[in-house]
N, C-alpha and C positions, 0 to 999 in steps of 0.2 A: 337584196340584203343591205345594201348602202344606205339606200331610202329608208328601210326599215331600223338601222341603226340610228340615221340626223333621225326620225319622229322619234326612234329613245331616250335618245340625247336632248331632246327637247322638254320631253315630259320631264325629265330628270330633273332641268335648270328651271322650268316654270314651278317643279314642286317644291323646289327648294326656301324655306321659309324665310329666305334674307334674301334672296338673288334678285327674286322679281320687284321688291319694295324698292333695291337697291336701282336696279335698271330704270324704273322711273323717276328717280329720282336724278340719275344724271339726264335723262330724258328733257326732263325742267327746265334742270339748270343749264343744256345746251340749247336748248331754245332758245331764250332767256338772254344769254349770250351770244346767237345768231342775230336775234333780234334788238339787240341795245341799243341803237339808238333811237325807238321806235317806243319803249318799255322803260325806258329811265327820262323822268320828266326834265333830265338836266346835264349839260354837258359837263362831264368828270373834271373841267378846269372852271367852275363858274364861281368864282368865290364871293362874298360878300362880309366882312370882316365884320358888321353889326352883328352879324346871326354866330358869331364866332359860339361853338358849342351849345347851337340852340337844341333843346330836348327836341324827342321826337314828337313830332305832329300828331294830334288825338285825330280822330275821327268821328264825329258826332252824330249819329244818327237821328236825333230827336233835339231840336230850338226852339225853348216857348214853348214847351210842351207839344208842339207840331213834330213828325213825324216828316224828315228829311232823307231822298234817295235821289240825284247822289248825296254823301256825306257832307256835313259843313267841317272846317277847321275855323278855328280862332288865332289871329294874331297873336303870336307874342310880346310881350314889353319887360323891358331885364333895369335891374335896378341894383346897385354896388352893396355889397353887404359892410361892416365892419372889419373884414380883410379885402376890401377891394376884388370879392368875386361876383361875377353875372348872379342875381338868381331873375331868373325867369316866371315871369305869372303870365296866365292865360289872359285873355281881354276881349271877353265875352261878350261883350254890347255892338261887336262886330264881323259876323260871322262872314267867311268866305265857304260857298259852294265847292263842290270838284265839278270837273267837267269830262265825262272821257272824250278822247280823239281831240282835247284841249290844243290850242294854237300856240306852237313855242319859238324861238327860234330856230331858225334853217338851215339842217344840219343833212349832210350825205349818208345816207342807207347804204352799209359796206364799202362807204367812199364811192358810190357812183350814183344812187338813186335821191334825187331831192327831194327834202324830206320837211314839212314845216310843221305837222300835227304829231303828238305824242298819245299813249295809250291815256292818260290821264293828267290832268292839272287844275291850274286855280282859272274859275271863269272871267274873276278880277287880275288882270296883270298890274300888279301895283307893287312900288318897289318896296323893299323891305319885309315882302309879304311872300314867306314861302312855303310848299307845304313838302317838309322833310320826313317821310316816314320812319327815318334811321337815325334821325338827327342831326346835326352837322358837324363837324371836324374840324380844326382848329383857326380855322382861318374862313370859315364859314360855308362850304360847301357842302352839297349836299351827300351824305353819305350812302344813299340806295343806290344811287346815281355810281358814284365811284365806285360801288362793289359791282355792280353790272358791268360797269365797263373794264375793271379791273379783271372780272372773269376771262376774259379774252386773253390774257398772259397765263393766269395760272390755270384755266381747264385747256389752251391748247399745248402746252409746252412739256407737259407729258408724251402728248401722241409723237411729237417732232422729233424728241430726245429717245423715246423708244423706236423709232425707227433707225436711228440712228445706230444706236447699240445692237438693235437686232441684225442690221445689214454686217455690222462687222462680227457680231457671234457668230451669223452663219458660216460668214466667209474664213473667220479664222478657225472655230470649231470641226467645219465640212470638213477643211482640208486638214489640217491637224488629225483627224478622227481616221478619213479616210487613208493618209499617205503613210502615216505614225511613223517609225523610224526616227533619225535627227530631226528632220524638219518636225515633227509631233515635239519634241524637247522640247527645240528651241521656242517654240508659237508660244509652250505650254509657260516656259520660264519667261517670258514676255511677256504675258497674262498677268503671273501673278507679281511681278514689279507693281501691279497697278492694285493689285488686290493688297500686299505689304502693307500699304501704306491708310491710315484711318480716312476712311471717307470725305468726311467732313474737314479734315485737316489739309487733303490732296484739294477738296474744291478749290478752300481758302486759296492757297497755294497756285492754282492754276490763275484763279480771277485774279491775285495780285499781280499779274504778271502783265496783265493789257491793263492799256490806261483808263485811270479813275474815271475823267472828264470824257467821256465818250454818250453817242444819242442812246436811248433807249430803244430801237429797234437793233441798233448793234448790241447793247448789250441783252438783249434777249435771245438772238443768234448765239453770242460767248455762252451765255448759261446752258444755252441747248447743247452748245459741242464741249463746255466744259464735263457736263452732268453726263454727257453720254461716253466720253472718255474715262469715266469712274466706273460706269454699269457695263460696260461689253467683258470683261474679264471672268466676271461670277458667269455670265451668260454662254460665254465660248466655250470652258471648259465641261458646263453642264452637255452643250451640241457636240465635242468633243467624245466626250461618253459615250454618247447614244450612235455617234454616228462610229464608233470603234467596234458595236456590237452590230446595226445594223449594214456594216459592210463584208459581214461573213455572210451575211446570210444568203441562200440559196438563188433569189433574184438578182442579187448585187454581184455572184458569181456568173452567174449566166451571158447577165448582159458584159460582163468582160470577155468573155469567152465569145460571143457574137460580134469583138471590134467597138466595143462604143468609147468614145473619149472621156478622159478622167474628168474632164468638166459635166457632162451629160451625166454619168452616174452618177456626180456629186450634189448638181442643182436638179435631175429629173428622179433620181431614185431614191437616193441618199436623205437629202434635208427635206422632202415633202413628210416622209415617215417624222420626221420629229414635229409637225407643226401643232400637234393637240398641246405638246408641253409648251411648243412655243407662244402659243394662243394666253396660255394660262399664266405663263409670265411676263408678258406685257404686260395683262390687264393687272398683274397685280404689283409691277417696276411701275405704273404711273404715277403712283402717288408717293412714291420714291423724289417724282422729279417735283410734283408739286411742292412738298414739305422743303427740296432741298431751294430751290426759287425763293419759297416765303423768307426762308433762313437768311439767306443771301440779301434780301431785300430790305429784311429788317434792319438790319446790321449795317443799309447803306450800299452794300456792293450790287446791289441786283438794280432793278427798275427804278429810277428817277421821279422825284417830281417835278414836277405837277401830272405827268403820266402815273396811270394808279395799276396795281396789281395787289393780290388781297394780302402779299407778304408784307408791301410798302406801308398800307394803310394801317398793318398790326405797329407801326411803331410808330404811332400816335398815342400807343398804351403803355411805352414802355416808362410811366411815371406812375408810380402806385397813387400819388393824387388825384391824377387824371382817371385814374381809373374807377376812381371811389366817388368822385362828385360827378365822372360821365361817363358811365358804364357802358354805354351804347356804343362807346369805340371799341370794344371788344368781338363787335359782332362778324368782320372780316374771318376773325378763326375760328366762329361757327361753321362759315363756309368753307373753311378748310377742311377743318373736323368733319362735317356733314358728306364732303365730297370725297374724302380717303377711306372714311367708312363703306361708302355705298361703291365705290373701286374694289375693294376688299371684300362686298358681300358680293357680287358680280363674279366677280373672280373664283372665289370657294364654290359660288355653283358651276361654273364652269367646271371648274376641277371637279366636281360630284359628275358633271355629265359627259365628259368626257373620260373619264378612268374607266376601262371595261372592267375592273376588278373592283368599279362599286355598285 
């Protein structure tokens, strides 16, 4: 019957018309993100102040009427208009090749495997000559390159921050649910201190509190225990619920009456019964933590530079100029957007296949 439930639960989530699209799509983009420094032709601090906001690199498939695979690019050459801005023209009479498995420099695969070939580049290494699929950023680097590597802050800090919060919903919920009496109050009144207060206004609040000038590995730890001490409260009280009802029930009496310890009914009996709900609000608290990092980042308080994260890289936009003469910096909260979406269509099917009552 078990087996026969996961293959319904299966059918459910695969039929679901957003779930599966969604699933591949983080599928990708964690790839993609495993894989960065192998898939981004450029190391996310590589600046070059000539290319300051160069467009994005075309692709040419056909020079001279011949018929080119791989693609050529064409150098750029930028010339001062009348307000002293870059415009950029193509400069056609010298085509560069791409190369895949291109020779770059020598950079560590997950910081241990040496690594000197990239999935793609220029077969001319010649300075000033680069090929930006995204464009560049203000200071001349390459922007594919920086969303790639930026994905590693904001698609893991999700998984880290809900674990975080779900360790303490269980643990405050279980027992809160299971014991209720005063200790249920009080957990419960301690919960909601955290829930009082506007989200976004406790993050602030928390992050002003450690100091500004700190690395960016510590401050992506502060973000995770910050954002996870906002989300365990909604979370407790929901395992609180379930575990107030699932402790009458006839199994949970049983095994008391048999001598089991209040800890064993709590973590063997008790919380497994809640994991469908708990399943489904993870996956859909991730993007919770993404939006609240980007926020955080843009504003300064999150991820530093010259280390990139796709919140930091969105306030290079925050000049309506910039935005209108280099659109292309906008494209980090594509990936935002693309990735809280496809969280959220994962998740609704989860919930369709999981709930026995659909």
């Amino acid at each position: 019957m078990k087996l026969l439930h996961n293959n319904r639960s299966l059918r459910k989530f695969f039929h679901h018309p957003l779930a599966l699209p969604g699933l591949i799509i983080l599928g990708i983009l964690y790839f993609v993100m495993i894989f960065a420094e192998f898939i981004a032709p450029y190391h996310f601090d590589d600046p070059d102040r000539s290319l300051s906001f160069q467009p994005p690199s075309k692709l040419h498939f056909f020079h001279e009427g011949k018929f080119q695979f791989p693609p050529v690019v064409y150098p750029y050459t930028y010339s001062f208009n009348r307000y002293y801005e870059r415009v950029y023209v193509q400069d056609k009479s010298t085509p560069y090749q791409l190369k895949l498995f291109a020779r770059g420099e020598p950079v560590k695969l997950w910081g241990i495997i040496p690594l000197q070939r990239r999935l793609f580049g220029l077969e001319q290494n010649q300075q000033n000559v680069r090929v930006y699929l995204m464009g560049a950023d203000p200071v001349g680097r390459d922007l594919f390159s920086r969303i790639i590597y930026g994905s590693r802050v904001s698609l893991t800090i999700g998984f880290f921050g809900v674990a975080i919060t779900s360790l303490f919903g269980f643990l405050v919920g279980g027992i809160s649910g299971y014991f209720g009496g005063k200790l249920d109050w009080l957990l419960m009144r301690f919960a909601e201190c955290f829930m009082l207060v506007p989200s976004f206004f406790l993050m602030l609040a928390l992050r002003s509190a450690f100091p500004i000038r700190v690395s960016s590995v510590q401050i992506y730890f502060l973000i995770v225990i910050i954002m996870s001490l906002i989300g365990w409260a909604g979370f407790a009280r929901v395992i609180r619920g379930m575990s107030l009802s699932i402790a009458k029930r006839d199994f949970v009496v049983a095994a008391k009456a048999l001598g089991a310890s209040h800890a064993r009914i709590i973590f063997i009996h008790i919380l497994p019964q809640t994991l469908s709900y708990a399943i489904i609000s993870m996956t859909l608290s991730i993007p919770a933590y993404i939006l609240g990092e980007s926020a955080l980042s843009l504003i300064g308080l999150g991820i530093q530079d010259p280390h990139a994260s796709w919140g930091n890289l969105l306030s290079a936009a925050m000049n309506i100029s910039d935005i209108q003469h280099h659109p292309w910096i906008l494209l980090p909260g594509f990936f935002i957007f693309l990735t809280v979406m496809a969280f959220n269509f994962v998740g609704d099917g989860l919930r369709d296949a999981l709930d026995p009552n659909r």
